[in-house]
N, C-alpha and C positions, 0 to 999 in steps of 0.2 A: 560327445559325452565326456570325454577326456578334458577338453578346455572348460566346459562346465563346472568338472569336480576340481580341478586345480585354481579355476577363477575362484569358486567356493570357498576352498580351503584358505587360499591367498588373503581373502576379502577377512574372514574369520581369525586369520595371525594376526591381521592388520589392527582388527578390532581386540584385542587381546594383549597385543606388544603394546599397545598406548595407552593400555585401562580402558577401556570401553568408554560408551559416552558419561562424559561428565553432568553432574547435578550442578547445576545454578544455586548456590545458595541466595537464600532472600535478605533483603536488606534490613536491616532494623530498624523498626519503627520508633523513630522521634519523638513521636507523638505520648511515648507513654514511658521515654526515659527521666530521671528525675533530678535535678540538680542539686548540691547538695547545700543545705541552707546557711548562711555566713553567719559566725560566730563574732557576734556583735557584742561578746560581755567586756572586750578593752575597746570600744569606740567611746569613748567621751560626748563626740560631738555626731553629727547628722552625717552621713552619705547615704543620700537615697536617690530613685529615682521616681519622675515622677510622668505619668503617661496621663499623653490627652487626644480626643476624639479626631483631631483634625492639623495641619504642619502650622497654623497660625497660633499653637493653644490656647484655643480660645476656649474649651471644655474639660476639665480635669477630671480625669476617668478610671486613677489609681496611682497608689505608691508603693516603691518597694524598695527595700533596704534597712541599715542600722537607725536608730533613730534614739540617744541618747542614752546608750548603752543597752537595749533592747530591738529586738527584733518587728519590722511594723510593715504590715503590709494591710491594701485592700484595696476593693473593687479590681478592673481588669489591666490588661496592658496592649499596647500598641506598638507600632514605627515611631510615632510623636514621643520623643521622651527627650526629659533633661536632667542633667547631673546637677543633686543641690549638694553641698555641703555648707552649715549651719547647727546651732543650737541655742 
């Protein structure tokens, strides 16, 4: 009974002197952080990029970037992308 009550106790410091167990906090989801959108009123000229369906682009499936001092995006984005700069 004696090893019992002192295993008890022991086990109980144990858990106490270390903070007890720890919570896992969760990761933050990606999926719904938001980037902040690029302030294209001193771009003069084009840097966008431009996303296509497939690595040969053979399918153009959106842009996004400055675009002649204005902001211009649309349709989706991909892996497939290239840097224009133009205007």
């Amino acid at each position: 009974m004696r090893t019992f009550l002192i295993g008890g106790l022991l086990a109980m410091a144990m858990a106490v002197g270390c903070g007890g167990p720890m919570e896992q906090e969760a990761e933050p989801s990606l999926a719904t952080q938001e980037a902040p959108l690029p302030d294209c009123s001193n771009e003069p000229n084009a840097n966008l990029y431009r996303y296509y369906s497939d690595a040969a682009h053979t399918q153009l499936i959106g842009e996004y970037g400055c675009y002649c001092g204005g902001l211009y995006y649309w349709g989706g984005r991909s892996v497939y992308s290239e840097y224009i700069q133009e205007c």
